[in-house]
py3Dmol code that shows the C-alpha trace and the ligand (Angstrom):
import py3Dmol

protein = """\
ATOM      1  CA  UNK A   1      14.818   1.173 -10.863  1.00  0.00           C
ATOM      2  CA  UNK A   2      13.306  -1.035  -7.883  1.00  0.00           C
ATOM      3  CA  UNK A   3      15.602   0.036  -5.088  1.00  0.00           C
ATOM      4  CA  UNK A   4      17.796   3.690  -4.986  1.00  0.00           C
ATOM      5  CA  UNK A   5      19.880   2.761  -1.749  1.00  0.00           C
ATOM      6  CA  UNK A   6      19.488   0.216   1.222  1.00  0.00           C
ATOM      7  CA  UNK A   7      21.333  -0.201   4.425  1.00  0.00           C
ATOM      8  CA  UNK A   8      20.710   1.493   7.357  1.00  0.00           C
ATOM      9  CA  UNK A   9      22.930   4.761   6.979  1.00  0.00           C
ATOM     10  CA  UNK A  10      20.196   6.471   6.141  1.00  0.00           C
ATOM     11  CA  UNK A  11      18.675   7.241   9.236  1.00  0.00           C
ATOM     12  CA  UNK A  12      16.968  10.554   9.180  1.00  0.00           C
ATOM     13  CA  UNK A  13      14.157  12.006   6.932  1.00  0.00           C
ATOM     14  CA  UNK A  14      16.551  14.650   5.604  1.00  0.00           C
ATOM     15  CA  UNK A  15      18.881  12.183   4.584  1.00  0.00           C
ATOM     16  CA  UNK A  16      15.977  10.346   2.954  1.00  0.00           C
ATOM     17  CA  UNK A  17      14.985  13.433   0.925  1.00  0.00           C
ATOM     18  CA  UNK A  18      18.572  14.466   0.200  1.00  0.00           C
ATOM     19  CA  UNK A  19      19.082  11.260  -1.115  1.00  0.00           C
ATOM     20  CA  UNK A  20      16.465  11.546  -3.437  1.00  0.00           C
ATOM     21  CA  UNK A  21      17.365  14.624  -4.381  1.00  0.00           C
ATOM     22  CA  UNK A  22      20.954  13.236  -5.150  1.00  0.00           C
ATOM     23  CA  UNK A  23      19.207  10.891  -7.793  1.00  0.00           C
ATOM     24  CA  UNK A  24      17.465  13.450  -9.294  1.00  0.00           C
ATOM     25  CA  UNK A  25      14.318  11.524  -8.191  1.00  0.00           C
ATOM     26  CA  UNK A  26      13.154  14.811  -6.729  1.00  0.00           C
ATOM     27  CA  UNK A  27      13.689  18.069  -8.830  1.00  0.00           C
ATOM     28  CA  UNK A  28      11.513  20.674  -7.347  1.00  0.00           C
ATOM     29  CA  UNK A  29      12.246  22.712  -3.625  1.00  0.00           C
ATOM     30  CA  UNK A  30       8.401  22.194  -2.938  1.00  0.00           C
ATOM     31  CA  UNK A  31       8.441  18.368  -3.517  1.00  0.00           C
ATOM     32  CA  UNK A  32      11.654  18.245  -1.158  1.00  0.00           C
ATOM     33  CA  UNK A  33       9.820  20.767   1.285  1.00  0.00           C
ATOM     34  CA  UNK A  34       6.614  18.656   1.017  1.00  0.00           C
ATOM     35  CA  UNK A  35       9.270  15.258   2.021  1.00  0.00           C
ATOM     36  CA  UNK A  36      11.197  17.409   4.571  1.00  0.00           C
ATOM     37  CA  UNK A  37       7.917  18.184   6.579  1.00  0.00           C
ATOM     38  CA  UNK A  38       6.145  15.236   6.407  1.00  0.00           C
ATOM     39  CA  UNK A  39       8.038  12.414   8.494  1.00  0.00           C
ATOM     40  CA  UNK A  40       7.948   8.965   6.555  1.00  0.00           C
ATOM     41  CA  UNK A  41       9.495   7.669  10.566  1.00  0.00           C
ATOM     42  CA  UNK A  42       5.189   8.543  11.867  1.00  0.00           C
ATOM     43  CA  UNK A  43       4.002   6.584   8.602  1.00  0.00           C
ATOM     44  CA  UNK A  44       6.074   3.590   9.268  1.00  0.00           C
ATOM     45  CA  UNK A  45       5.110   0.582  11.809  1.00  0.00           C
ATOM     46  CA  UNK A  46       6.946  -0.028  14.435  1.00  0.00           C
ATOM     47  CA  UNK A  47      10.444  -1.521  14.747  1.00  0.00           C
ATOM     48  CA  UNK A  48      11.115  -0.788  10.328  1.00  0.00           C
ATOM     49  CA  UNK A  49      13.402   1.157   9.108  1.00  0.00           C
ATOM     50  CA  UNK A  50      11.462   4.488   8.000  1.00  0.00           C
ATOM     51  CA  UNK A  51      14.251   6.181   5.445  1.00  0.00           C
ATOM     52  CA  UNK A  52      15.760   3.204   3.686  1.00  0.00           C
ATOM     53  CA  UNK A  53      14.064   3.157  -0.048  1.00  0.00           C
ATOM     54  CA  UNK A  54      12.107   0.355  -0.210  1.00  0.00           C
ATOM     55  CA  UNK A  55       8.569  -0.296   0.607  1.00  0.00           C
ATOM     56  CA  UNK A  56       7.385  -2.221   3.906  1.00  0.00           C
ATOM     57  CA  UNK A  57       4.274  -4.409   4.454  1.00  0.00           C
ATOM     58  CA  UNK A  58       1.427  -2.544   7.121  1.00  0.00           C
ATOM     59  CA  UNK A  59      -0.439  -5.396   7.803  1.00  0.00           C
ATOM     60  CA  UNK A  60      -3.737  -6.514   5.461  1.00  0.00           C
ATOM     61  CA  UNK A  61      -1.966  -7.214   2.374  1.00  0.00           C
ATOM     62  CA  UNK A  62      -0.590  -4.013   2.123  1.00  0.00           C
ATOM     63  CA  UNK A  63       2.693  -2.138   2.002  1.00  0.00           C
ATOM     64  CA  UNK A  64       3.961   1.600   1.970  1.00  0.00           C
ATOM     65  CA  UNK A  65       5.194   2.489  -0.728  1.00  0.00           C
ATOM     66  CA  UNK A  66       9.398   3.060  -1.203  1.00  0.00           C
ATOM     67  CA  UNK A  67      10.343   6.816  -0.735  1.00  0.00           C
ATOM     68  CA  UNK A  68      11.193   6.892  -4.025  1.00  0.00           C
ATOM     69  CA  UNK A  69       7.558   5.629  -5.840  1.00  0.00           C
ATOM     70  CA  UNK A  70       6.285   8.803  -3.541  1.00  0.00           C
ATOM     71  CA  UNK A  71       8.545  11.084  -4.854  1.00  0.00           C
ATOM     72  CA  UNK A  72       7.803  10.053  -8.661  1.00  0.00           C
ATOM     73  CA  UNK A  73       4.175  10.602  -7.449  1.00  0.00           C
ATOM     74  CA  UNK A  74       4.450  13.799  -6.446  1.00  0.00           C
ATOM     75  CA  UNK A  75       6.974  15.298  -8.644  1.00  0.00           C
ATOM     76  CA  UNK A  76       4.189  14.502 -11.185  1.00  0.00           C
ATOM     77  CA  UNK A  77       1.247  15.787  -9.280  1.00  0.00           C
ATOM     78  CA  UNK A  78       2.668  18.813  -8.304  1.00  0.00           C
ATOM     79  CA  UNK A  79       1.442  21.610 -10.367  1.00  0.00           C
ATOM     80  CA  UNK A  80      -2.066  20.138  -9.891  1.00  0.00           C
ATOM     81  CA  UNK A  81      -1.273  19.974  -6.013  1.00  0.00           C
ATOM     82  CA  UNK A  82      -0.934  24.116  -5.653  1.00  0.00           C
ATOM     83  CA  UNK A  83      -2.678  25.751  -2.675  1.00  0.00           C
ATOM     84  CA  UNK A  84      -6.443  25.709  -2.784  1.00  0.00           C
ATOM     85  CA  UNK A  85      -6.766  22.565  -5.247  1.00  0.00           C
ATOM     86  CA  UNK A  86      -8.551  19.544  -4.769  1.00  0.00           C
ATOM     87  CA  UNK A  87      -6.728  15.906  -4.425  1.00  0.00           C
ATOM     88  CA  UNK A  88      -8.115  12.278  -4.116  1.00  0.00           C
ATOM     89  CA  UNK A  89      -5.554   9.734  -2.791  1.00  0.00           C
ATOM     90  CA  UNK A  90      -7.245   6.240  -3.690  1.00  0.00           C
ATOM     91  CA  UNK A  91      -5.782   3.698  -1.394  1.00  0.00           C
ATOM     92  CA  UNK A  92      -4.643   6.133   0.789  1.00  0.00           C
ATOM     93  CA  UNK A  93      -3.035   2.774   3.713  1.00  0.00           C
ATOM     94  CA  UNK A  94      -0.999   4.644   5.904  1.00  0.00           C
ATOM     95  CA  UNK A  95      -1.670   8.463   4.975  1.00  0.00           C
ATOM     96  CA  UNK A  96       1.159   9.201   4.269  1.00  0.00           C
ATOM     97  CA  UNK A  97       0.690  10.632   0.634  1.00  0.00           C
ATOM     98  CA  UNK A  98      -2.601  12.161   1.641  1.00  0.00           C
ATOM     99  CA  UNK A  99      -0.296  14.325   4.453  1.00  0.00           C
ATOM    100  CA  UNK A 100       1.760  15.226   1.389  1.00  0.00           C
ATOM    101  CA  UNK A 101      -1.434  16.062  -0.817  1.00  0.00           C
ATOM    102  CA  UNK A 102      -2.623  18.052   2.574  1.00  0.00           C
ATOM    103  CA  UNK A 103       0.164  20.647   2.722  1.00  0.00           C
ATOM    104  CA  UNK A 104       0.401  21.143  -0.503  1.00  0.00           C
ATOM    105  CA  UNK A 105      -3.358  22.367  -1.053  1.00  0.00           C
ATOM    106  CA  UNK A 106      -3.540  23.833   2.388  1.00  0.00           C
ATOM    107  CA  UNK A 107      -6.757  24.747   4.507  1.00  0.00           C
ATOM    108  CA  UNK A 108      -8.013  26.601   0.979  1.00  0.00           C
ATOM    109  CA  UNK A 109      -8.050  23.222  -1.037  1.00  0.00           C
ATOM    110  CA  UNK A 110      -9.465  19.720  -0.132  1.00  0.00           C
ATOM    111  CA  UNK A 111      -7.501  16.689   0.048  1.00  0.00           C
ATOM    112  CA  UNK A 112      -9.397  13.172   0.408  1.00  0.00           C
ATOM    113  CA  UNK A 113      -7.655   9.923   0.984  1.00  0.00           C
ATOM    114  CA  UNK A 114     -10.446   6.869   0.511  1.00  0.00           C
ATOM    115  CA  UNK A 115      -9.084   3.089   2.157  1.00  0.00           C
ATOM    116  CA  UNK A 116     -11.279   0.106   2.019  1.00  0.00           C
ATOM    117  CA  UNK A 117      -9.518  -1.535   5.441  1.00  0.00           C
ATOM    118  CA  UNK A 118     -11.259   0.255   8.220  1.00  0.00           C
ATOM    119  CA  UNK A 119      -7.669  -0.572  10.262  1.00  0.00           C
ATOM    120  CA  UNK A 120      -6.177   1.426   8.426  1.00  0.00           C
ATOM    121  CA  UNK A 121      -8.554   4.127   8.016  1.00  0.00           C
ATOM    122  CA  UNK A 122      -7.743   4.542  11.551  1.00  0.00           C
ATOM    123  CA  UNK A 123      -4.310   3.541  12.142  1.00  0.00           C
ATOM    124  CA  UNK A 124      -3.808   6.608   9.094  1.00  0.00           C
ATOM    125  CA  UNK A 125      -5.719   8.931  11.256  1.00  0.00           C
ATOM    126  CA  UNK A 126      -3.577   8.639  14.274  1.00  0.00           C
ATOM    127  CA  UNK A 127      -0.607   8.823  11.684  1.00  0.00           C
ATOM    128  CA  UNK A 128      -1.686  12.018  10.452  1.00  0.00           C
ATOM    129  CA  UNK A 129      -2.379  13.287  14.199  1.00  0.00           C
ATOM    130  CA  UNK A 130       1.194  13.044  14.750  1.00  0.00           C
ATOM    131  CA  UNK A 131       2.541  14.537  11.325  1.00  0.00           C
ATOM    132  CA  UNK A 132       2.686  18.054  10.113  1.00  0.00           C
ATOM    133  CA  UNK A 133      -0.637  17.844   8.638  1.00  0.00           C
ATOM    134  CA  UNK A 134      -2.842  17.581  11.430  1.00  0.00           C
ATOM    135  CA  UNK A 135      -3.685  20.961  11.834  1.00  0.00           C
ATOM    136  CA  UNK A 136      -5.677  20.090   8.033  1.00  0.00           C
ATOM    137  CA  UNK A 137      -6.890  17.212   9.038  1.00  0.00           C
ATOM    138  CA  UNK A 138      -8.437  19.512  12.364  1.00  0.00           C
ATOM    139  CA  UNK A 139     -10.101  22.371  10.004  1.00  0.00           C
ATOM    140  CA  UNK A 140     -11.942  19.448   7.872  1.00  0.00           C
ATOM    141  CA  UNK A 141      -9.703  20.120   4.773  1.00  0.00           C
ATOM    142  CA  UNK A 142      -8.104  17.215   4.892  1.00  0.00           C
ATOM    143  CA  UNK A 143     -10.192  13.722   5.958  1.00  0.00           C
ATOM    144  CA  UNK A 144     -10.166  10.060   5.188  1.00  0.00           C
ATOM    145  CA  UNK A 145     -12.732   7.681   4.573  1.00  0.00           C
ATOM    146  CA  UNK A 146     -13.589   3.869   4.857  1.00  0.00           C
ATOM    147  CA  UNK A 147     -15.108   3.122   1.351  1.00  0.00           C
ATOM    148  CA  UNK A 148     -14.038   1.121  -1.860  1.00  0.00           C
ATOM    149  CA  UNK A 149     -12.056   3.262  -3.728  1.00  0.00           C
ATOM    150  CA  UNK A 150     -12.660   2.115  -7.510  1.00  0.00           C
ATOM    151  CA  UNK A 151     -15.880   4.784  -6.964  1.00  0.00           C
ATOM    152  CA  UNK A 152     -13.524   7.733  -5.803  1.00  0.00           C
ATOM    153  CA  UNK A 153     -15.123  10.185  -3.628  1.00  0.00           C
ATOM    154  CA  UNK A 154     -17.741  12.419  -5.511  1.00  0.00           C
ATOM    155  CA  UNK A 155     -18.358  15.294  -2.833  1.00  0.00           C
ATOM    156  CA  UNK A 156     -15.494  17.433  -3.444  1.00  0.00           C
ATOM    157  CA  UNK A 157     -14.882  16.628  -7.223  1.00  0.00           C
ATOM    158  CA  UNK A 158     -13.895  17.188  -9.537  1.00  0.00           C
ATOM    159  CA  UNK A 159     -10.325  16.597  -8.526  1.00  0.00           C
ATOM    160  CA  UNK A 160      -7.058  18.788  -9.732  1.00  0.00           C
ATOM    161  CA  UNK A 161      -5.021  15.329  -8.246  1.00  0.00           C
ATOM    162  CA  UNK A 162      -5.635  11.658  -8.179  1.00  0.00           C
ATOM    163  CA  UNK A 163      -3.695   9.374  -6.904  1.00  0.00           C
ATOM    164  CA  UNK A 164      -4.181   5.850  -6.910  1.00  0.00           C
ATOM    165  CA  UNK A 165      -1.758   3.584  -5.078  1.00  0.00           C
ATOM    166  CA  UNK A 166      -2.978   0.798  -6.042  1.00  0.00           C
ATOM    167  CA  UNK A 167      -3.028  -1.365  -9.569  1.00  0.00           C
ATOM    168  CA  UNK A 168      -6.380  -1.074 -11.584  1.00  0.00           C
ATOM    169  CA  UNK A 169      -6.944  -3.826 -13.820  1.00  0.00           C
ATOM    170  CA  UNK A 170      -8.294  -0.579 -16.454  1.00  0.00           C
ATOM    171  CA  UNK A 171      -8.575   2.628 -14.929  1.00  0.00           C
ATOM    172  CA  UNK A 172     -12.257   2.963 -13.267  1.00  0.00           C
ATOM    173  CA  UNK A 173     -14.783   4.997 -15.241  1.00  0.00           C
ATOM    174  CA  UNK A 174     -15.750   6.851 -12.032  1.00  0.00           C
ATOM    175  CA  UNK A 175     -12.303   8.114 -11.193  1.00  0.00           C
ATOM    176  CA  UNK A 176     -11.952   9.611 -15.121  1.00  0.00           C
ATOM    177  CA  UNK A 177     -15.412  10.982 -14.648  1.00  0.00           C
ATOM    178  CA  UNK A 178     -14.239  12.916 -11.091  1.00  0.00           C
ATOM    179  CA  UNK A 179     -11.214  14.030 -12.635  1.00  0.00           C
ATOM    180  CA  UNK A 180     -11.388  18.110 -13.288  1.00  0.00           C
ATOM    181  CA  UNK A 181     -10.627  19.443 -16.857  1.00  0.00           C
ATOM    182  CA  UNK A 182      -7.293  20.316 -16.654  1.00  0.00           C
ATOM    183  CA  UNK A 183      -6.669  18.065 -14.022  1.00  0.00           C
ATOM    184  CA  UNK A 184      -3.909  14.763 -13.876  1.00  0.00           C
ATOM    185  CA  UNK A 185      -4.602  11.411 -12.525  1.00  0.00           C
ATOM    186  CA  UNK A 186      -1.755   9.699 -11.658  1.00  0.00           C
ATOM    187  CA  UNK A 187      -2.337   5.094 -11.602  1.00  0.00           C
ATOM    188  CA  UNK A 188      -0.295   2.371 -11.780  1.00  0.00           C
ATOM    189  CA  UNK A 189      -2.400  -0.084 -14.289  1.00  0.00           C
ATOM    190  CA  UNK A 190      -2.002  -3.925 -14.846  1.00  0.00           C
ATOM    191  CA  UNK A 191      -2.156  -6.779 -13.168  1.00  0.00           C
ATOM    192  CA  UNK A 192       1.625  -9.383 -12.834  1.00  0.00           C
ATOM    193  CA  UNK A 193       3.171  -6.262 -15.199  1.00  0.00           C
ATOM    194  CA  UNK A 194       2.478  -2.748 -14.584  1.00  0.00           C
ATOM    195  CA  UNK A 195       2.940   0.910 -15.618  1.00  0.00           C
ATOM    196  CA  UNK A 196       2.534   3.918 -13.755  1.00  0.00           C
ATOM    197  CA  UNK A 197      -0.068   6.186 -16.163  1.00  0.00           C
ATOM    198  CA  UNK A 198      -0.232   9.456 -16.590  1.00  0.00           C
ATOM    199  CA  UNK A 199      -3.824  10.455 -17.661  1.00  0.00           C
ATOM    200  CA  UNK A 200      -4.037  14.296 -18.105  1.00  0.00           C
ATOM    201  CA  UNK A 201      -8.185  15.528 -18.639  1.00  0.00           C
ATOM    202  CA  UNK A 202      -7.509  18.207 -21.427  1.00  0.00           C
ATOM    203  CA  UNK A 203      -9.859  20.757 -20.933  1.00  0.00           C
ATOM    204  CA  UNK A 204     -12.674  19.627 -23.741  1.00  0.00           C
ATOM    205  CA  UNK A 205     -13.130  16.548 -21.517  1.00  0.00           C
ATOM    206  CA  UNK A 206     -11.037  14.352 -23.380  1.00  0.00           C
ATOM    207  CA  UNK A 207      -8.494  12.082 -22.015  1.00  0.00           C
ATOM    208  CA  UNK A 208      -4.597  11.520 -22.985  1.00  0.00           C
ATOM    209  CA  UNK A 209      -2.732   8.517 -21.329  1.00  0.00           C
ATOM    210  CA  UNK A 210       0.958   8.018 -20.805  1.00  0.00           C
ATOM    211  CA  UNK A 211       3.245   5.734 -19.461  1.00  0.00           C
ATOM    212  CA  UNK A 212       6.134   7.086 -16.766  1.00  0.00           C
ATOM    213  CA  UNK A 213       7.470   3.923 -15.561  1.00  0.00           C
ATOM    214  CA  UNK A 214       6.714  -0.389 -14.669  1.00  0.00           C
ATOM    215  CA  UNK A 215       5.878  -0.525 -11.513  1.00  0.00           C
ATOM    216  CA  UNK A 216       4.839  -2.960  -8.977  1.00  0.00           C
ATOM    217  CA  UNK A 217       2.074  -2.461  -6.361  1.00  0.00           C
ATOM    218  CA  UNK A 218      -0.577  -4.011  -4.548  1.00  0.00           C
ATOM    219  CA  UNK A 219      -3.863  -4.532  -6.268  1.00  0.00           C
ATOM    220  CA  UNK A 220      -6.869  -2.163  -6.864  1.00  0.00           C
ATOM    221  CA  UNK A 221      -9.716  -5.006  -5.636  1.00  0.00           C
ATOM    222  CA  UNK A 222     -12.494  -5.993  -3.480  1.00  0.00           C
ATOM    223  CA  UNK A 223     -11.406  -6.196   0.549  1.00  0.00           C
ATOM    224  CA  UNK A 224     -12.019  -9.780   0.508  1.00  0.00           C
ATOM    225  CA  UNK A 225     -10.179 -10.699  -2.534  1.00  0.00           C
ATOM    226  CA  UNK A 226      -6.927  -8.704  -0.683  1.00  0.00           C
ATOM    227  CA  UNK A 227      -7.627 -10.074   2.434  1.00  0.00           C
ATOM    228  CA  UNK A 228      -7.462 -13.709   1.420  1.00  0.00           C
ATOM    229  CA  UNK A 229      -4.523 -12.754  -0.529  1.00  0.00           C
ATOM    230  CA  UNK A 230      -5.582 -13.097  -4.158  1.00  0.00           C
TER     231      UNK A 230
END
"""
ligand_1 = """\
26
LIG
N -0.021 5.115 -0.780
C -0.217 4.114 0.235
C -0.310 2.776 -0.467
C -0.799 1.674 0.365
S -0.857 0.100 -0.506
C 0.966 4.165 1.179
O 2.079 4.364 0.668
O 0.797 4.012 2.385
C -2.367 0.244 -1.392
C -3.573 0.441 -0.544
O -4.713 0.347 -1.379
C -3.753 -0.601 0.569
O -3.822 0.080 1.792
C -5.072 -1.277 0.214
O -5.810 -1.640 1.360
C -5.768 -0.203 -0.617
N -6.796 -0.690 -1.559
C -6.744 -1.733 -2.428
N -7.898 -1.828 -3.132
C -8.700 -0.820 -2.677
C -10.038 -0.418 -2.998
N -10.793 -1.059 -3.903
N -10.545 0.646 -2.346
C -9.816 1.323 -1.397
N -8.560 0.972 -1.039
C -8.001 -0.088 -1.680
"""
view = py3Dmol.view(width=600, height=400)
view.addModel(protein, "pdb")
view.setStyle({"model": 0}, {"cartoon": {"style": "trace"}})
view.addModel(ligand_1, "xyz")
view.setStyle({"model": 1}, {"stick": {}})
view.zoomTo()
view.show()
């Protein structure tokens, strides 16, 4: 499904997340919690429409993903998302997954978001400021950083959580290798066609893959290669 509702009627978060929860698109109280206390209206620019499901462009290339791609993201991530864990949000754009990821692990765990446009490194920072998650991103458990994602972030793995919101090509060796035992990575792969993949680390190391859903997001790449649009 590419598009839940539309319209403007929607126009509060907890109308976005009881919407959601109306299509069964989010199951769990924390996930709605999570969506309640985290306001997708900071995450959005300017002058959109914040709660309607569908995802906006940020500038760069780039969009936001629709409320209800987060949700699917989250439902799946969150038993590996529990207080004290540790999450990597690859192509983290406007932070506001990485907020999620952030109150859900708390000041015990570590959540990292990792964005190769410096602009939006700190255009998510200010987001974050203004969201229920900056007291995390205050007491260092939550930060982001300017770097190319496809190499993850190896000082606080291994990872419970990865997310990457963006489309690999194949799934990069260096995220699988910072992913814990017993931990879930959750990335759209492909290029024109894509499917969101589920790969779960069992806990001898080795990796099973499945596919939740097509999808269709930006692309996992080189800065120049999204800035000139390729
Ligand atoms: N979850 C984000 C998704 C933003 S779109 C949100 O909903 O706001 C995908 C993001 O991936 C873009 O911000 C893009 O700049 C970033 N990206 C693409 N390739 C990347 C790479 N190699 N390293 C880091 N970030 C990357």
């Amino acid at each position: 499904m590419e598009q839940y509702w539309s319209g403007s009627a929607i126009n509060k978060n907890k109308g976005m997340v009881e919407n959601l929860q109306n299509y069964g698109i989010i199951k769990s109280r924390k996930v709605a919690e999570t969506m309640e206390n985290i306001d997708r209206g900071v995450f959005v620019p300017n002058g959109a429409q914040p709660y309607i499901d569908s995802p906006m462009a940020i500038g760069y290339n780039a969009t936001i993903s629709a409320p209800h791609m987060h949700a699917i993201c989250l439902q799946l991530l969150e038993n590996y998302l529990q207080p004290g864990m540790h999450a990597l949000d690859v192509g983290s754009g406007t932070g506001y997954l990485t907020a999620c990821f952030a109150l859900m692990v708390g000041s015990n765990g570590r959540t990292v978001g990792v964005e190769h446009i410096p602009e939006l490194v700190s255009s998510s920072i200010k987001n974050i400021e203004k969201s229920a998650a900056a007291p995390l991103l205050k007491d260092g458990s939550l930060s982001v950083h300017d770097c190319d994602g496809r190499q993850g972030w190896p000082d606080f793995a291994p990872y419970d959580a990865i997310h990457v919101g963006a489309a690999a090509p194949e799934i990069p060796q260096p995220l699988i290798d910072q992913l814990k035992p017993g931990g879930r990575m959750v990335i759209p792969v492909g290029n024109a066609l894509q499917d969101l993949k589920v790969v779960d680390k069992n806990s001898d190391g080795s990796i099973s893959i499945r596919t939740e859903t097509s999808v269709r997001y930006v692309p996992l790449t080189s800065k120049e290669a999204q800035l000139n649009g390729e």
